[in-house]
Each structure stands twice: as structure tokens, then as C-alpha cells.
C-alpha positions as CSV (number, residue, x, y, z in Angstrom):
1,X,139.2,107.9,104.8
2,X,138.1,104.6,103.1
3,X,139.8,102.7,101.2
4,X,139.4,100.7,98.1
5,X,138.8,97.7,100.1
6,X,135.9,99.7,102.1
7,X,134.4,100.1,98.7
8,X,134.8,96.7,97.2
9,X,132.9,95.6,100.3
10,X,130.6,98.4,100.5
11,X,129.7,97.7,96.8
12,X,128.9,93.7,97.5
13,X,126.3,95.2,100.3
14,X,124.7,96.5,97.5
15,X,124.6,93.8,95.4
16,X,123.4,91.9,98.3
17,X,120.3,94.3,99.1
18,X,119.8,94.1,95.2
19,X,119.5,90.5,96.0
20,X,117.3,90.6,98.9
21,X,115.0,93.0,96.8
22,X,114.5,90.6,93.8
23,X,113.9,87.9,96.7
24,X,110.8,90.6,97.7
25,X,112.5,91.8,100.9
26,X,113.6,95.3,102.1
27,X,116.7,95.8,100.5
28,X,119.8,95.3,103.2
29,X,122.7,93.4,102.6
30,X,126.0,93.0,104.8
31,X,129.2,91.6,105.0
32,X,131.5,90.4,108.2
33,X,135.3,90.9,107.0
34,X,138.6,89.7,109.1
35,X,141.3,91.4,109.9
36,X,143.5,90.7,107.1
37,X,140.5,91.2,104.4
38,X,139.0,88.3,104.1
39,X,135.1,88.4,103.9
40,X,134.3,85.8,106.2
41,X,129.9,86.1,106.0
42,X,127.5,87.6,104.3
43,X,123.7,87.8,104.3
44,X,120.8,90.0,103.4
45,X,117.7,91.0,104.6
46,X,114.9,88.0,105.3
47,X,112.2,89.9,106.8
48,X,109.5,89.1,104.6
49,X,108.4,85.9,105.8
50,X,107.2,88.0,109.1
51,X,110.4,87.6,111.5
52,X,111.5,91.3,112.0
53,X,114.8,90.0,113.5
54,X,116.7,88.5,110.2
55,X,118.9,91.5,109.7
56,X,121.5,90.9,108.1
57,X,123.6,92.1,110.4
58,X,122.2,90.9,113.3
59,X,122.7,87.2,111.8
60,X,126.4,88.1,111.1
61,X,126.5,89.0,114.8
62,X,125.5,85.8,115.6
63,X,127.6,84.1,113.1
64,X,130.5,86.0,114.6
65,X,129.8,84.9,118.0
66,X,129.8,81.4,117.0
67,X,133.0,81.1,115.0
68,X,135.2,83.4,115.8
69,X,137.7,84.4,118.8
70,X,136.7,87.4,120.9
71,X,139.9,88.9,119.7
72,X,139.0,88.1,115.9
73,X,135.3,90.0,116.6
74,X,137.5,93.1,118.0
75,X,139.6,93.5,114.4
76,X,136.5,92.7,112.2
77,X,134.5,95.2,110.2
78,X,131.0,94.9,109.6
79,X,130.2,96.6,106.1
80,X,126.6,97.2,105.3
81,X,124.6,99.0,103.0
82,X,122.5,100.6,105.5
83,X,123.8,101.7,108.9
84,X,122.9,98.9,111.7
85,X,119.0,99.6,113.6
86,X,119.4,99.5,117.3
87,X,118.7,96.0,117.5
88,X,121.5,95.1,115.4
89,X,123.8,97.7,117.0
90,X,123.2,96.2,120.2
91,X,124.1,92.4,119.0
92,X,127.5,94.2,117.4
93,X,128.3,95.4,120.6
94,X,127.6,92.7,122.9
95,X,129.4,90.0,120.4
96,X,132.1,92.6,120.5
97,X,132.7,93.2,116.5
98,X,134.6,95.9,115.6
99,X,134.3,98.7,113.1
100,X,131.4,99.2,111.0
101,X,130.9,100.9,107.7
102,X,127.8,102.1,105.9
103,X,126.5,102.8,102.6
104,X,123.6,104.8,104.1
105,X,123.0,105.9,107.2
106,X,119.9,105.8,109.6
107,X,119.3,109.8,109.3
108,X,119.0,109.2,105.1
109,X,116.4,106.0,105.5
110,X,114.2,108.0,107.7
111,X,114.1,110.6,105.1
112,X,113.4,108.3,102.1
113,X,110.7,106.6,104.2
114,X,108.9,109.3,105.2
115,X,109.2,111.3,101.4
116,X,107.9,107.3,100.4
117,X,104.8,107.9,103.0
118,X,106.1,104.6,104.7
119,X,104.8,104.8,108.0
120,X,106.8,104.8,111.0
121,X,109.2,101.7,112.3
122,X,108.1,99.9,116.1
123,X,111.3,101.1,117.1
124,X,112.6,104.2,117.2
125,X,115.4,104.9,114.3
126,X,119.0,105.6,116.6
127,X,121.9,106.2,115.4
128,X,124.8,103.8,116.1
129,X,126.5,105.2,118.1
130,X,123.4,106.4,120.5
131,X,122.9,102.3,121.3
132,X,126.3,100.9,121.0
133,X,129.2,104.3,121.6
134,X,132.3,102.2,121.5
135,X,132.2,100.9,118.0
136,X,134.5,102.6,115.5
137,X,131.6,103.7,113.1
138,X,132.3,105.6,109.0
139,X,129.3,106.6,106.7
140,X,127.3,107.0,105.1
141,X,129.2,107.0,101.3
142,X,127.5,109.6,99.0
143,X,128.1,107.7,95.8
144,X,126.8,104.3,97.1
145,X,124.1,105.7,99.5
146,X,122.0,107.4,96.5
147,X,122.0,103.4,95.1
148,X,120.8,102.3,98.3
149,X,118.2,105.1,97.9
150,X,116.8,104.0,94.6
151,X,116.9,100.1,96.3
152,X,114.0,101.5,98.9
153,X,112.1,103.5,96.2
154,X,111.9,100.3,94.2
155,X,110.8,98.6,97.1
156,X,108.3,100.6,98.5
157,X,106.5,101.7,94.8
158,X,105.8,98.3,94.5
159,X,103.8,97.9,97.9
């Protein structure tokens, strides 16, 4: 069950894939929070300038790696707004955060893209827990993931 904390954080994904959207990127956001609460990073996506690889999460990973303890990666949660690709899984896993929380899972994007005609990704679309089956993993949110939804319609009609 999440909590209201889940959802404050959850929500400021959102607000962070707004922002990557009016920046003219796919619309991602995420957020590294400690143990105690404190959101610690954030980011959003930065794929447009042709790097495939700034993921929001997969930066966080990074950042994680870099400034915190491998015993402050374990009681971290990542919250983003879409649930991590399989690159980004495997950076989570091999920095060693901990739980991650999604507004919108992989199995919804796939839908949306192909309903949007987008064609298919270079890499195949797997689940979280198919790349990385240790982390703690909760989502997708109903009430945030339809948001997320309209974020990627936005997007994509204006291709």
C-alpha cells in the first residue's frame, strides 16, 4: 500500500515529465529519496539532443553511486513516473538502490505507443523485474498513470 509520501513523490515525477515535455523531450521524470524521506536527486528525461542514455533514472543511478553509501543505495526508493526500461533497471541493480515506484508501468507505455502508431523501441520493452528480480518494485498508480498517459499523447501528436 502507498503511502502519502509515495504520492507526494510520485506526483513531483509528474511534474518533472511535464517539465521534460515543455523542454521538447519524452515526458519521464524521477526522483532518488533516502531512507528517512528526504528526496536527495531528481532529473528528467534528456533524450532529445540524440543520447538515448539520459534517463532519468539511469542518471540517478549514477548519481547514487557517486554520493551515497552502499548501505544508503539499499534503503533508497527510486520514484518515477514511468516504470524503469531495462537499461535503467540494470544500472538500479548493479548500484544496488532499493525500492522503486511507478506511476506507469512498461505494459501501459507499450499500449499508448502502439494506439499512438509510434513505432517500436531498439530494445525490447521488459518489465522490471524480468532484468533486475531482487528490487522491491509497486505500480503502476491508476490515478497518476492516466496523467502520464495524456504526457505521451501530447508528445507524440506533436511529432
Amino acid at each position: 500500500m502507498l503511502t502519502d509520501a509515495d504520492l507526494r513523490h510520485l506526483r513531483r515525477c509528474v511534474e518533472l515529465a511535464v517539465e521534460a515535455l515543455e523542454d521538447g523531450d519524452e515526458p519521464f521524470g524521477s526522483v532518488l529519496v533516502s531512507a528517512d524521506g528526504t528526496a536527495l536527486a531528481e532529473d528528467h528525461n534528456r533524450v532529445a539532443g540524440g543520447d538515448h542514455t539520459r534517463h532519468p533514472e539511469f542518471e540517478l543511478a549514477r548519481w547514487a553511486a557517486a554520493n551515497m553509501t552502499p548501505e544508503e543505495r539499499a534503503a533508497a526508493t527510486v520514484y518515477t513516473s514511468g516504470e524503469h526500461c531495462p537499461m535503467c533497471a540494470a544500472a538500479h541493480g548493479w548500484v544496488g538502490l532499493g525500492r522503486i515506484v511507478y506511476a506507469s508501468s512498461t505494459e501501459q507505455l507499450v499500449s499508448w505507443l502502439t494506439e499512438l502508431g509510434v513505432p517500436a523501441a531498439p530494445v525490447r520493452p521488459l518489465p522490471i523485474r524480468e532484468v533486475a528480480p531482487g528490487v522491491v518494485v509497486e505500480g503502476p498508480v491508476p490515478e497518476l498513470a492516466e496523467r502520464v498517459h495524456d504526457l505521451h499523447r501530447r508528445f507524440h501528436s506533436a511529432r
